[in-house]
MARGUSE-293896 format. One record per atom (N, C-alpha, C): residue number from 1; residue in one letter; atom name; y, z, x. Coordinates in steps of 0.2 Angstrom, whole numbers. Example, Ala and Ser with C-alpha at 12.3 -4.5 7.8 and 13.67 -1.06 7.14 Angstrom:
<rs>
i=1&aa=A&at=N&Y=-28&Z=39&X=66
i=1&aa=A&at=CA&Y=-22&Z=39&X=62
i=1&aa=A&at=C&Y=-16&Z=39&X=66
i=2&aa=S&at=N&Y=-11&Z=35&X=64
i=2&aa=S&at=CA&Y=-5&Z=36&X=68
i=2&aa=S&at=C&Y=0&Z=39&X=64
</rs>
This chain:
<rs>
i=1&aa=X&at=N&Y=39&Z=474&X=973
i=1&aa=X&at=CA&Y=41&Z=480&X=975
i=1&aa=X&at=C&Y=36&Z=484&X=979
i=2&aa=X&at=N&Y=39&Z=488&X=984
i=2&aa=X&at=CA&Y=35&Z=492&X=989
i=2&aa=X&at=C&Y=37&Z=498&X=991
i=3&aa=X&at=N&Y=33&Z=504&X=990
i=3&aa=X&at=CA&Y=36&Z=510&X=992
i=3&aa=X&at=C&Y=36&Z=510&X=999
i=4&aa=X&at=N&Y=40&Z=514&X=998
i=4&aa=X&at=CA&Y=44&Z=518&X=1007
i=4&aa=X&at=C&Y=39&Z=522&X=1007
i=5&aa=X&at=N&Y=36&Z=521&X=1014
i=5&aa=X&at=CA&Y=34&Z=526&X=1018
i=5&aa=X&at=C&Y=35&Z=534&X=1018
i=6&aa=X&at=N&Y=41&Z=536&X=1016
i=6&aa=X&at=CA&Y=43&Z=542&X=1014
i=6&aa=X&at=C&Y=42&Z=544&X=1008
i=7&aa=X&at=N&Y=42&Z=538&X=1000
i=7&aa=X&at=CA&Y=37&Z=540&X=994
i=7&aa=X&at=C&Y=31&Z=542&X=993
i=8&aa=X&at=N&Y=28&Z=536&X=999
i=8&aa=X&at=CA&Y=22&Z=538&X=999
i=8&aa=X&at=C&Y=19&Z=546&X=1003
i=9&aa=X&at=N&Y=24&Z=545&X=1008
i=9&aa=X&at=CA&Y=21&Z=554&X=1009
i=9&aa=X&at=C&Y=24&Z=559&X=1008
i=10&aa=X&at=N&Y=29&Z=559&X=1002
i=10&aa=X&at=CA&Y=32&Z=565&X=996
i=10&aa=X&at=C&Y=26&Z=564&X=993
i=11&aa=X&at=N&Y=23&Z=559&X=990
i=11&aa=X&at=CA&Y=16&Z=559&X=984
i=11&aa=X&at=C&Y=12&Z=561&X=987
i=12&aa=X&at=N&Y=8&Z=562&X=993
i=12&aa=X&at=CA&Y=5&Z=567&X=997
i=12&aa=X&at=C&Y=4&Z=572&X=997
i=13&aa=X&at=N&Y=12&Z=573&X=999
i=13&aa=X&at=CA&Y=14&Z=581&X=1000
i=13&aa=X&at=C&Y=15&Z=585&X=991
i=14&aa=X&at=N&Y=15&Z=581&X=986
i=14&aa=X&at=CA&Y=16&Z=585&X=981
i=14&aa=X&at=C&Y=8&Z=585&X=980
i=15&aa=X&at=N&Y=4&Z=581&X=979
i=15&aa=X&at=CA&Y=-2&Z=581&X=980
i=15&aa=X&at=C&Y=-6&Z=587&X=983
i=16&aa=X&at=N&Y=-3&Z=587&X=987
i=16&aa=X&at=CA&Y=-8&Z=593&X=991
i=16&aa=X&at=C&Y=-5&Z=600&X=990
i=17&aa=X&at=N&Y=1&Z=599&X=988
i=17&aa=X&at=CA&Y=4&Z=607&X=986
i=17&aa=X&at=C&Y=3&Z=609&X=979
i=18&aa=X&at=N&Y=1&Z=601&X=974
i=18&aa=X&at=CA&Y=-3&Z=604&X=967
i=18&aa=X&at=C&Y=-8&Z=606&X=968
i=19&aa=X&at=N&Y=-12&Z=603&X=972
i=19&aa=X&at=CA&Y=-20&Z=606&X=974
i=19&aa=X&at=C&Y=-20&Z=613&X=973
i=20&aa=X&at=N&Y=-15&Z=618&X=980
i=20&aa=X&at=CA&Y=-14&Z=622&X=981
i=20&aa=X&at=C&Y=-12&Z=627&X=973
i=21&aa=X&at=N&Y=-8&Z=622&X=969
i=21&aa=X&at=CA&Y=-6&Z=626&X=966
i=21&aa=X&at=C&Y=1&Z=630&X=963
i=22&aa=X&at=N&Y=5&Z=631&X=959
i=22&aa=X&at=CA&Y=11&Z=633&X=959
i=22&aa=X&at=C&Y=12&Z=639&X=963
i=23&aa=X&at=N&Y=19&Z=642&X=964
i=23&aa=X&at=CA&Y=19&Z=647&X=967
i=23&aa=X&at=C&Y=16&Z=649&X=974
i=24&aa=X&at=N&Y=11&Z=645&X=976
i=24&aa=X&at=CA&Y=6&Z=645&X=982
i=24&aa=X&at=C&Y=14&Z=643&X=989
i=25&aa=X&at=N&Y=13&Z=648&X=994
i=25&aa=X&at=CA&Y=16&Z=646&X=1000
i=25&aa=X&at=C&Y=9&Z=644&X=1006
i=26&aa=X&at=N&Y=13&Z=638&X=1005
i=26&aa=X&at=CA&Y=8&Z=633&X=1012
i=26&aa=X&at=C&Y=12&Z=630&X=1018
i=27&aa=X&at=N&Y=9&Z=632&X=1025
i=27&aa=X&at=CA&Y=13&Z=631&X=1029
i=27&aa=X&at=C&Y=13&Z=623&X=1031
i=28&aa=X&at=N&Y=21&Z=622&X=1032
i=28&aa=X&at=CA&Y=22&Z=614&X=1034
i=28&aa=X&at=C&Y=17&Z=610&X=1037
i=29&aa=X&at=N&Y=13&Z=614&X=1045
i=29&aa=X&at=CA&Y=10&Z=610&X=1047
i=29&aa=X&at=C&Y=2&Z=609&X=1043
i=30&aa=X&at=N&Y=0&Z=615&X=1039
i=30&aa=X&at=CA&Y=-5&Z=614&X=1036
i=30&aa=X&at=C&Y=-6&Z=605&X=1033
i=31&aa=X&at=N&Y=1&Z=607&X=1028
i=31&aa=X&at=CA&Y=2&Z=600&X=1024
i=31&aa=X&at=C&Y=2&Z=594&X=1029
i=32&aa=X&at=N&Y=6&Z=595&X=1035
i=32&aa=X&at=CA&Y=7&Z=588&X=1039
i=32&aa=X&at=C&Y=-1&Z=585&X=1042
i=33&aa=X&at=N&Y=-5&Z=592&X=1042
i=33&aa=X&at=CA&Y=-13&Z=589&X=1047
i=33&aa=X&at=C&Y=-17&Z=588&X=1040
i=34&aa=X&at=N&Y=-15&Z=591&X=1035
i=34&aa=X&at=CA&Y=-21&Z=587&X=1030
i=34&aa=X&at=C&Y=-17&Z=582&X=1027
i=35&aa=X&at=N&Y=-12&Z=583&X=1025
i=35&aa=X&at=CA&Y=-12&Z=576&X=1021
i=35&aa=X&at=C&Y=-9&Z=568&X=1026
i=36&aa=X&at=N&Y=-9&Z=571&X=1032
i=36&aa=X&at=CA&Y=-10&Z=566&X=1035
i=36&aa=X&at=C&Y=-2&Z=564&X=1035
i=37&aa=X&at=N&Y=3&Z=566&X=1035
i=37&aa=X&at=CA&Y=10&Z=565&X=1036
i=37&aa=X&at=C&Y=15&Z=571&X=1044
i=38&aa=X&at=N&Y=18&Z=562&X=1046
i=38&aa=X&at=CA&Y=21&Z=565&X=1054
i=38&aa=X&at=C&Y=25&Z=574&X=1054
i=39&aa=X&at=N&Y=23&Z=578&X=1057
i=39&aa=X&at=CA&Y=29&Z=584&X=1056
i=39&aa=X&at=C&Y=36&Z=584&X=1054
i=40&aa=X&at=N&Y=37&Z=580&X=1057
i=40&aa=X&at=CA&Y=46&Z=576&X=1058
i=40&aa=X&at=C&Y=46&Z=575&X=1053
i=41&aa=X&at=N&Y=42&Z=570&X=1047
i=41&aa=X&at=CA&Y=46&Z=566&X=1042
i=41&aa=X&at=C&Y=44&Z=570&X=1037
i=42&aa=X&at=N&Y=40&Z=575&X=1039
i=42&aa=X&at=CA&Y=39&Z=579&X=1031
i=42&aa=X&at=C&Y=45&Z=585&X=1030
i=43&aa=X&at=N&Y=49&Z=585&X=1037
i=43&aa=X&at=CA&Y=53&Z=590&X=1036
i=43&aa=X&at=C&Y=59&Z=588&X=1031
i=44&aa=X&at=N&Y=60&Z=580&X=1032
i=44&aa=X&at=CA&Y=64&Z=577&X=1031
i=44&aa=X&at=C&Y=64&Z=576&X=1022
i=45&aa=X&at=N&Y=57&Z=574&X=1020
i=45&aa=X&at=CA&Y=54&Z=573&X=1014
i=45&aa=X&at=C&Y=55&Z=581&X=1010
i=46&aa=X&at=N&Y=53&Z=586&X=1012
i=46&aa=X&at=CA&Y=54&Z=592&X=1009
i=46&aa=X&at=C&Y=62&Z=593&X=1008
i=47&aa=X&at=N&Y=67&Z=591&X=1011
i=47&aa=X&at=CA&Y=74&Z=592&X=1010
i=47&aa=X&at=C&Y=75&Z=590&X=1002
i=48&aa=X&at=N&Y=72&Z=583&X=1004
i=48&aa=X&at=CA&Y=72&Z=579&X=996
i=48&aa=X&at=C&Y=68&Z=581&X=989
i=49&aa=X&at=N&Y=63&Z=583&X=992
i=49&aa=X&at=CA&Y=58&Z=585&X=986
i=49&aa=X&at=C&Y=61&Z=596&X=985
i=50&aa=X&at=N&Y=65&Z=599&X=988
i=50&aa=X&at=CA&Y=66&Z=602&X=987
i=50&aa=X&at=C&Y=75&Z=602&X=983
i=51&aa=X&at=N&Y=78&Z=598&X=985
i=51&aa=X&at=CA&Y=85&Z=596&X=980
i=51&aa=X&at=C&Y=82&Z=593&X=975
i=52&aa=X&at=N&Y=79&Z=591&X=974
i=52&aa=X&at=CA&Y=74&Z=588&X=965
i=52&aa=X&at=C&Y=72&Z=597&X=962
i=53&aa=X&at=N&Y=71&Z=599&X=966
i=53&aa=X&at=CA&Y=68&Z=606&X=961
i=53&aa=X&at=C&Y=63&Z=605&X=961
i=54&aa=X&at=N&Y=58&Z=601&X=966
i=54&aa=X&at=CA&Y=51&Z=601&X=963
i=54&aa=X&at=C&Y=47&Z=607&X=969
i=55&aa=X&at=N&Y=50&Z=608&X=975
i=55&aa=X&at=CA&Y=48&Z=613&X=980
i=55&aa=X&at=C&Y=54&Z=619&X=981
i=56&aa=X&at=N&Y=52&Z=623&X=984
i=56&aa=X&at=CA&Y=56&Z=628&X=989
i=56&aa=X&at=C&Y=53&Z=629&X=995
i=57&aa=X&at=N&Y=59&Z=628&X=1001
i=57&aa=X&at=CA&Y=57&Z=627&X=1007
i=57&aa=X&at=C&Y=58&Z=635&X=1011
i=58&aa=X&at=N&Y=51&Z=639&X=1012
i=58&aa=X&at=CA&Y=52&Z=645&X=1014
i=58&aa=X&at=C&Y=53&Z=645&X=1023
i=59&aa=X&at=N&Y=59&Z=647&X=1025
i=59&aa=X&at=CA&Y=62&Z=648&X=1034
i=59&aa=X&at=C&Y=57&Z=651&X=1036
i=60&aa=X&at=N&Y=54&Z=650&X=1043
i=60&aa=X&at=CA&Y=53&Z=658&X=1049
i=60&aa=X&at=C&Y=46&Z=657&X=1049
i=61&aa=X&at=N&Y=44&Z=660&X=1053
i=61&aa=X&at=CA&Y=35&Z=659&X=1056
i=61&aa=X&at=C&Y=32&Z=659&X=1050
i=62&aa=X&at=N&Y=31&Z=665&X=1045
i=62&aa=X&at=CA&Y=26&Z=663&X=1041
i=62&aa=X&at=C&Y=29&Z=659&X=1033
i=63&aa=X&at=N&Y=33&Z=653&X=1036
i=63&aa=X&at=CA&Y=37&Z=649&X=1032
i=63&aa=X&at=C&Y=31&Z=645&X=1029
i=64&aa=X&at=N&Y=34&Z=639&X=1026
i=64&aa=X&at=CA&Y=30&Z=635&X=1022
i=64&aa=X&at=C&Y=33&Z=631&X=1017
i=65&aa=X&at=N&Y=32&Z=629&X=1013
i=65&aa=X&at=CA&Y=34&Z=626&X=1005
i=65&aa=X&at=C&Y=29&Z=629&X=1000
i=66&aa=X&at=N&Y=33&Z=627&X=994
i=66&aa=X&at=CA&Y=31&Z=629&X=988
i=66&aa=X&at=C&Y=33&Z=628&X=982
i=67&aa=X&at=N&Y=27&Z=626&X=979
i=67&aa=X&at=CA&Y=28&Z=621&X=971
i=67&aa=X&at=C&Y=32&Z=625&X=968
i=68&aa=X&at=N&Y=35&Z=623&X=966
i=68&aa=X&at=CA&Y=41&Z=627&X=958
i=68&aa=X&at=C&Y=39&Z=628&X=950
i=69&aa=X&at=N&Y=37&Z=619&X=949
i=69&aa=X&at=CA&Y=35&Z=618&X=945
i=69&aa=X&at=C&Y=27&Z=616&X=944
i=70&aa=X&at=N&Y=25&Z=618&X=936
i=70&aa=X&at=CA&Y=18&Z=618&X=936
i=70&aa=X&at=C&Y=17&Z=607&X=937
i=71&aa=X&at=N&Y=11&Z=607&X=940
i=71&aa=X&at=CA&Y=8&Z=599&X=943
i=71&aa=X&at=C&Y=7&Z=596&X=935
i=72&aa=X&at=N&Y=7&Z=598&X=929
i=72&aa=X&at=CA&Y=7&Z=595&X=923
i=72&aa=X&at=C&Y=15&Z=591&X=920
i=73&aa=X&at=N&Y=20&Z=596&X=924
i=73&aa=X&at=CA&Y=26&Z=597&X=923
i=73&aa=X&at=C&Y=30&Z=590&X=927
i=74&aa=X&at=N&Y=27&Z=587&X=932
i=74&aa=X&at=CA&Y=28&Z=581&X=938
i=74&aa=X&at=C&Y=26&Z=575&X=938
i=75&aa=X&at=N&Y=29&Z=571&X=935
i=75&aa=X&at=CA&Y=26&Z=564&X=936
i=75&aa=X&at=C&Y=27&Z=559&X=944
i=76&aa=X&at=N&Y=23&Z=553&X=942
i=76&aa=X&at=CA&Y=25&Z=550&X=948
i=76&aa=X&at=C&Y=29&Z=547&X=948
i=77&aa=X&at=N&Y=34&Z=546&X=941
i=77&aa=X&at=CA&Y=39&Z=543&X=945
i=77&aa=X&at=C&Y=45&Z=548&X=946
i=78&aa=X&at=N&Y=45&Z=554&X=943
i=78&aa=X&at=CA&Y=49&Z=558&X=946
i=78&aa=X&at=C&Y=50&Z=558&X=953
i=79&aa=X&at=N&Y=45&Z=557&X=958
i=79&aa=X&at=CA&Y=45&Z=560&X=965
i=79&aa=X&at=C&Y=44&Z=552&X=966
i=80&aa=X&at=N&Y=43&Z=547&X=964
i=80&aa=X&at=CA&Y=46&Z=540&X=965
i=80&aa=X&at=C&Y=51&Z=538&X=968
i=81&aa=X&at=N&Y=54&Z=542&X=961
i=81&aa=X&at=CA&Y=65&Z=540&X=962
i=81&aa=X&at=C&Y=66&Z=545&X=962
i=82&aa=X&at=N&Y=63&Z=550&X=966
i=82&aa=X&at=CA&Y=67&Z=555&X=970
i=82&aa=X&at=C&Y=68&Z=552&X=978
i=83&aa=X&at=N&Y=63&Z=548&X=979
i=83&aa=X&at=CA&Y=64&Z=547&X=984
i=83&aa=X&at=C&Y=67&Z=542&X=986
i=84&aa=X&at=N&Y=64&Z=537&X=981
i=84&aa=X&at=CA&Y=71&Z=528&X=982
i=84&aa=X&at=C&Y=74&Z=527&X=979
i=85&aa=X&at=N&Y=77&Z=532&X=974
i=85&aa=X&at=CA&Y=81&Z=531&X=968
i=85&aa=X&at=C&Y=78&Z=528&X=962
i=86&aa=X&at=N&Y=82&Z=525&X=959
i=86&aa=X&at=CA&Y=79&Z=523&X=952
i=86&aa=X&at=C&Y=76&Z=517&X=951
i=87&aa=X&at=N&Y=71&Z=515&X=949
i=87&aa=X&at=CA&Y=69&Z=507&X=951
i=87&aa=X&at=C&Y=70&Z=503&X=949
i=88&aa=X&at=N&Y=71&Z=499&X=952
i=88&aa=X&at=CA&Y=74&Z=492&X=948
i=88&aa=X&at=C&Y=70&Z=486&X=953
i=89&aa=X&at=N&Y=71&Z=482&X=949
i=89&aa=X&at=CA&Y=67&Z=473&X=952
i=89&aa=X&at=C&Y=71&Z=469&X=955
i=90&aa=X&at=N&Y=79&Z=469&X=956
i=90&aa=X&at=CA&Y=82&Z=464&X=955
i=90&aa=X&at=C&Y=90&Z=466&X=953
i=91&aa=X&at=N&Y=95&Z=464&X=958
i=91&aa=X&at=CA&Y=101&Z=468&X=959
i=91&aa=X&at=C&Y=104&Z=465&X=953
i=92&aa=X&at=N&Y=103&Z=460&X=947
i=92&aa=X&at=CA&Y=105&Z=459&X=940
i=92&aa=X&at=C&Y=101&Z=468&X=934
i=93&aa=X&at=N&Y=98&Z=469&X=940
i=93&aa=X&at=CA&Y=95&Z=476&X=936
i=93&aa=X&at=C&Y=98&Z=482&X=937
i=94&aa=X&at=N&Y=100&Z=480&X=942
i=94&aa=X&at=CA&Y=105&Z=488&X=944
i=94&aa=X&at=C&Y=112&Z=489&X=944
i=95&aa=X&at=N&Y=114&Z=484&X=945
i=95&aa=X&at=CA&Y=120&Z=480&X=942
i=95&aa=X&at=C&Y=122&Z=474&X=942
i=96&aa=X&at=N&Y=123&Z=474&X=933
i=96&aa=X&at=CA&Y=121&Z=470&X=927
i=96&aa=X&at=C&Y=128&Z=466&X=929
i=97&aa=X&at=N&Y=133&Z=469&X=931
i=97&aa=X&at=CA&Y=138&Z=467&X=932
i=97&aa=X&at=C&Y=140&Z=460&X=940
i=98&aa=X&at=N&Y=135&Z=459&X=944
i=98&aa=X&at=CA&Y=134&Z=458&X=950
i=98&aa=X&at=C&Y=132&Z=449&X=947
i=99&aa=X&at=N&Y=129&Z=448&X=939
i=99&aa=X&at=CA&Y=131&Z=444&X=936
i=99&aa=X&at=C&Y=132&Z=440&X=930
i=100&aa=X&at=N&Y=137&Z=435&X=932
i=100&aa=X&at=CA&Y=141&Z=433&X=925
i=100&aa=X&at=C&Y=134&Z=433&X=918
i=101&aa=X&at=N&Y=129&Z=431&X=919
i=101&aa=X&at=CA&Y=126&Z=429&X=913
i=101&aa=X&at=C&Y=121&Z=433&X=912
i=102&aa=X&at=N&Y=121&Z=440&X=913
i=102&aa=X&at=CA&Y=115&Z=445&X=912
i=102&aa=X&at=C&Y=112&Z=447&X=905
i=103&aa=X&at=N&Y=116&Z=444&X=901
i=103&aa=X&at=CA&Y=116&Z=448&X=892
i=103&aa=X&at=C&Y=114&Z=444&X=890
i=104&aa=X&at=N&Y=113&Z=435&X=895
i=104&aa=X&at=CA&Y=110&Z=433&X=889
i=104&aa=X&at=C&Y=104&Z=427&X=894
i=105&aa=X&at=N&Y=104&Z=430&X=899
i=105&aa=X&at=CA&Y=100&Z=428&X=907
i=105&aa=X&at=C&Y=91&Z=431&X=904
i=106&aa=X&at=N&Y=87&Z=424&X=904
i=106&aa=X&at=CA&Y=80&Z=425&X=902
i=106&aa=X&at=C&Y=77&Z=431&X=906
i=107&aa=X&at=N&Y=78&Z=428&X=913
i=107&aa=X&at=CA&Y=76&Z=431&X=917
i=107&aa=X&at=C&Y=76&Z=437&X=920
i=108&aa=X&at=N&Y=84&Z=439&X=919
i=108&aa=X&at=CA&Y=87&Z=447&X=918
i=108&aa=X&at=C&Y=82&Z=449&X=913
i=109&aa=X&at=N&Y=78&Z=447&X=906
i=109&aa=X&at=CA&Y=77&Z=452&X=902
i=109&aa=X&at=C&Y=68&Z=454&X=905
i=110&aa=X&at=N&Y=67&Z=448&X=907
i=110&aa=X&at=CA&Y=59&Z=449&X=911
i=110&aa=X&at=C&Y=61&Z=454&X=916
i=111&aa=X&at=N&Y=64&Z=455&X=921
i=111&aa=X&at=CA&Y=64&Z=457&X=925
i=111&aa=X&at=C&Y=65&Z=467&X=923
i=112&aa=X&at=N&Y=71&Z=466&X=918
i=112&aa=X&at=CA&Y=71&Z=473&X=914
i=112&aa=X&at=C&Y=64&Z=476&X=910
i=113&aa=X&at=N&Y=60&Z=473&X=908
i=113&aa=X&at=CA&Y=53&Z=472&X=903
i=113&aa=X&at=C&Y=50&Z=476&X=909
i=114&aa=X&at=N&Y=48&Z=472&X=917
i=114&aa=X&at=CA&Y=44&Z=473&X=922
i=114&aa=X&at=C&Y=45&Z=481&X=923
i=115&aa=X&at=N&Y=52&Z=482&X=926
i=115&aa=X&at=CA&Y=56&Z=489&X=925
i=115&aa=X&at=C&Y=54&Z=494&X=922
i=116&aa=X&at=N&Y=54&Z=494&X=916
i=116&aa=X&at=CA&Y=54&Z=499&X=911
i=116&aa=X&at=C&Y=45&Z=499&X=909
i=117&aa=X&at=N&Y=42&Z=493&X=911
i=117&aa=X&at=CA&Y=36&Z=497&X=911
i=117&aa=X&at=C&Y=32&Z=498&X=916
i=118&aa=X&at=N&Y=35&Z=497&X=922
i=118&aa=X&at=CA&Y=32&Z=499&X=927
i=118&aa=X&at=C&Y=36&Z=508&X=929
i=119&aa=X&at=N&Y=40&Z=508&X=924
i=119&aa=X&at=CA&Y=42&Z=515&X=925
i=119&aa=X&at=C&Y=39&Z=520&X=919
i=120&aa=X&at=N&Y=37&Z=518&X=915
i=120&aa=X&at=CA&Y=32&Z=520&X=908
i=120&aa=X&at=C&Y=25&Z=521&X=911
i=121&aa=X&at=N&Y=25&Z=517&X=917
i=121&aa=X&at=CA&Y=16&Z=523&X=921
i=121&aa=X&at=C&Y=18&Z=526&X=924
i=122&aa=X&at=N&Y=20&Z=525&X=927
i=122&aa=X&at=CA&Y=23&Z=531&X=933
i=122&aa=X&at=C&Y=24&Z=535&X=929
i=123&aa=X&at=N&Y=30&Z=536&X=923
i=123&aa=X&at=CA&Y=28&Z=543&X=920
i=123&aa=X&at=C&Y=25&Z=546&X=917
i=124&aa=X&at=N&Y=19&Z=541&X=915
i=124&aa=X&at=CA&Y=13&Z=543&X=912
i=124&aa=X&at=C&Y=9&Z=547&X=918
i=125&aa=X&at=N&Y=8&Z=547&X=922
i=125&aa=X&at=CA&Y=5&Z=551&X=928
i=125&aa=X&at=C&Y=7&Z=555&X=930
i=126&aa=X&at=N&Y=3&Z=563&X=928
i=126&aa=X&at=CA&Y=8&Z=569&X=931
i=126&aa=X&at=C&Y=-2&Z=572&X=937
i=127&aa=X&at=N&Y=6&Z=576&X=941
i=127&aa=X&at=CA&Y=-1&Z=580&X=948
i=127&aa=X&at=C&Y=-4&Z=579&X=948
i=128&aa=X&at=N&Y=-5&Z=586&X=939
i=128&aa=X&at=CA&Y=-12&Z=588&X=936
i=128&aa=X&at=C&Y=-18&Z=582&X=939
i=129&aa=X&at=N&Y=-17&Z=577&X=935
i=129&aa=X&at=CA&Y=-22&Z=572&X=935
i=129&aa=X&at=C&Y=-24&Z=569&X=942
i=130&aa=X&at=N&Y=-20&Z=568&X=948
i=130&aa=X&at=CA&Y=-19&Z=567&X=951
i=130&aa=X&at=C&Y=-25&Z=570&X=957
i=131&aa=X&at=N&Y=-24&Z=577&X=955
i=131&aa=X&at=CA&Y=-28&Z=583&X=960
i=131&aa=X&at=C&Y=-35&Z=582&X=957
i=132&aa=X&at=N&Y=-36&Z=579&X=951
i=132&aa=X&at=CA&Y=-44&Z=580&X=948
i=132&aa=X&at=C&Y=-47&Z=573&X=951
i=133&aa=X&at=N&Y=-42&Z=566&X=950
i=133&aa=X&at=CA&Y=-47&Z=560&X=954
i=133&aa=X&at=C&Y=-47&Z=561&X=960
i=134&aa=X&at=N&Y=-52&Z=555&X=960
i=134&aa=X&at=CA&Y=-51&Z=552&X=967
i=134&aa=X&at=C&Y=-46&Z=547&X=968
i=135&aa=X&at=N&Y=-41&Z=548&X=973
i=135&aa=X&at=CA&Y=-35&Z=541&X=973
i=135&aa=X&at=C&Y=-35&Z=541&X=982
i=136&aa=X&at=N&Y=-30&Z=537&X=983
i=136&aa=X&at=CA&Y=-30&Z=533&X=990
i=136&aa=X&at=C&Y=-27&Z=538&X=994
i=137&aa=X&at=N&Y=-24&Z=545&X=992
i=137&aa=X&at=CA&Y=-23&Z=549&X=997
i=137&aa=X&at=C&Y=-28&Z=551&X=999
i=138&aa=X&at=N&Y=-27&Z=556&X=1007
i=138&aa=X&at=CA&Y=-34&Z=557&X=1010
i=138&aa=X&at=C&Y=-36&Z=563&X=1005
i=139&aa=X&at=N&Y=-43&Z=563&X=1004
i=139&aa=X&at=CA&Y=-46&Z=570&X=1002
i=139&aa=X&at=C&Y=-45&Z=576&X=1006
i=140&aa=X&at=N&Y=-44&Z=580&X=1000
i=140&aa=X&at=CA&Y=-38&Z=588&X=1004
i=140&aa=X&at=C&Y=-43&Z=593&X=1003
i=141&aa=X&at=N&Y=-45&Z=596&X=1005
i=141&aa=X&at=CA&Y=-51&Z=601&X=1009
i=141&aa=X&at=C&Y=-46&Z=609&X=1010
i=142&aa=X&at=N&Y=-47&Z=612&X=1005
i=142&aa=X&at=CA&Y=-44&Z=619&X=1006
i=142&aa=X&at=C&Y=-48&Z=623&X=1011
i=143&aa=X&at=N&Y=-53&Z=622&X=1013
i=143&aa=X&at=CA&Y=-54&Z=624&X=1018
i=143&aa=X&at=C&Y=-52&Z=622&X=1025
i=144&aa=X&at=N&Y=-53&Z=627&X=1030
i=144&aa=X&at=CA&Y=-52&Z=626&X=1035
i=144&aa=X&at=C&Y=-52&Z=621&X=1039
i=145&aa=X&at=N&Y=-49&Z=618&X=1043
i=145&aa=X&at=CA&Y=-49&Z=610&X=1047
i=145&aa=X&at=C&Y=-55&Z=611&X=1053
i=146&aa=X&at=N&Y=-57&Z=607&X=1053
i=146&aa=X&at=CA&Y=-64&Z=604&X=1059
i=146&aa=X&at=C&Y=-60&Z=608&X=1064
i=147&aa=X&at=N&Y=-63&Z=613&X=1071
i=147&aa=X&at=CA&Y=-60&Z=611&X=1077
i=147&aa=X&at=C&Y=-57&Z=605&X=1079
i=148&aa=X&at=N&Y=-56&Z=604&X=1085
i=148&aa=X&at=CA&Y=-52&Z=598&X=1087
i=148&aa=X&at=C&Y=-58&Z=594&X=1090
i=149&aa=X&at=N&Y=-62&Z=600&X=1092
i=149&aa=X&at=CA&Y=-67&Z=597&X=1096
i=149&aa=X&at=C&Y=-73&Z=591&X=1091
i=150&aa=X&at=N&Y=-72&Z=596&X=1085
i=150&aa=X&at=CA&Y=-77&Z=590&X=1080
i=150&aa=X&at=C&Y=-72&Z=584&X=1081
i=151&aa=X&at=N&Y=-69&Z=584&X=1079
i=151&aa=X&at=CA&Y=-63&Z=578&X=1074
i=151&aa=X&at=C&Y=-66&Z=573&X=1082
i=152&aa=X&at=N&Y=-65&Z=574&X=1090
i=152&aa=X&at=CA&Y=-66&Z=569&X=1094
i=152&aa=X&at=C&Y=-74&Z=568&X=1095
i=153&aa=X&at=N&Y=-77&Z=572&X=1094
i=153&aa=X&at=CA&Y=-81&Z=570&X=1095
i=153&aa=X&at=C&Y=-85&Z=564&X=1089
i=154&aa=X&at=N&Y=-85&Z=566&X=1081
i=154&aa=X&at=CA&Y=-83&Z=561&X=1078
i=154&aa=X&at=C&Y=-79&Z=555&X=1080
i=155&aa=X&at=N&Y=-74&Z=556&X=1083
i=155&aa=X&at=CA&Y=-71&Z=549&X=1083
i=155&aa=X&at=C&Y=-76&Z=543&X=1088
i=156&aa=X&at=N&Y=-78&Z=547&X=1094
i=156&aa=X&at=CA&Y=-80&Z=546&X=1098
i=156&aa=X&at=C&Y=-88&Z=541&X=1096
i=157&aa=X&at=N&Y=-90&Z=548&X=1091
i=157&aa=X&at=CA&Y=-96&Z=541&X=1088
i=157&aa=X&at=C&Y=-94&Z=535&X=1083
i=158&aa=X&at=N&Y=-91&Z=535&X=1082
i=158&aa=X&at=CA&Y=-89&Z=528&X=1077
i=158&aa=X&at=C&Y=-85&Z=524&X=1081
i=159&aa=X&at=N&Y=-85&Z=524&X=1088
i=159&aa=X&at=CA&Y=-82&Z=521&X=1093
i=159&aa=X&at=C&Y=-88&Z=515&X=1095
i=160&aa=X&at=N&Y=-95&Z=523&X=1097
i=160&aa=X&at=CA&Y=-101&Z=520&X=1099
i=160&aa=X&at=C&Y=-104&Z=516&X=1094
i=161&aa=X&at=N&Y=-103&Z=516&X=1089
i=161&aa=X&at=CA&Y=-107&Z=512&X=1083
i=161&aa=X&at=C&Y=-105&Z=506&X=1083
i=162&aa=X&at=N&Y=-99&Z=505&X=1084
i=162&aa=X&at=CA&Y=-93&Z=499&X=1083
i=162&aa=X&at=C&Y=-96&Z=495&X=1090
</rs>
């Protein structure tokens, strides 16, 4: 199994708006240049994380998003199978029906086993914990962003080193 490009940056964008905190309105593009997600497809992601009930999408220039619920309240799989649906391994998992021998098929029950506890971490893991480690999203910096002029001229030297 492999998430979608679009789970993975709902799990970003919920990331960064626990940081922030509940309640907190954070503008779109804030979230798109720190967390590292295209503008276009977080608009897209927001539709979805905000029909889950986990955001509210505020309209108009001083727009943004906003957590609903507390980041203790969020697991990851919630924002998982919000965004792929529900998971499964294997279309004898999804629909048991698709084949004759599922009720008494070994390898349907392995396959369900894998399922249910690959879905038992994911919702062992809410925000909260999330915002306190270190994990493989980018480090989110409530402060303000580098000019643009740093960020090139940093590139520029790790160009020269290389």
């Amino acid at each position: 199994m492999r998430l979608t490009r679009a789970a993975e940056y709902a799990i970003r964008c919920m990331v960064y708006l626990s940081k922030q905190g509940r309640g907190v309105l954070t503008s779109r593009q804030e979230i798109a240049e720190r967390a590292e997600i295209p503008g276009h497809f977080l608009a897209k992601i927001a539709q979805d994380l905000a029909k889950a009930g986990f955001i509210e999408i505020k309209q108009g220039p001083r727009g943004g998003f906003v957590l609903l619920r507390e980041p203790v309240d969020i697991s990851l799989l919630d924002v998982v199978e919000t965004m792929i649906g529900e998971i499964y391994l294997n279309d004898c998992v999804a629909r048991p029906s698709s084949c004759k021998v599922t009720t008494s098929c070994a390898v349907h029950r392995v396959w369900m086993d894998v399922r249910d506890q690959l879905r038992q971490t994911l919702a062992r893991v809410h925000f909260d914990q999330l915002v306190k480690e270190e994990s493989c999203v980018p480090t989110f910096s409530t402060a303000e962003p580098a000019p643009a002029e740093s960020f090139e001229s940093e590139s520029i030297s790790r160009l020269k080193q290389q």
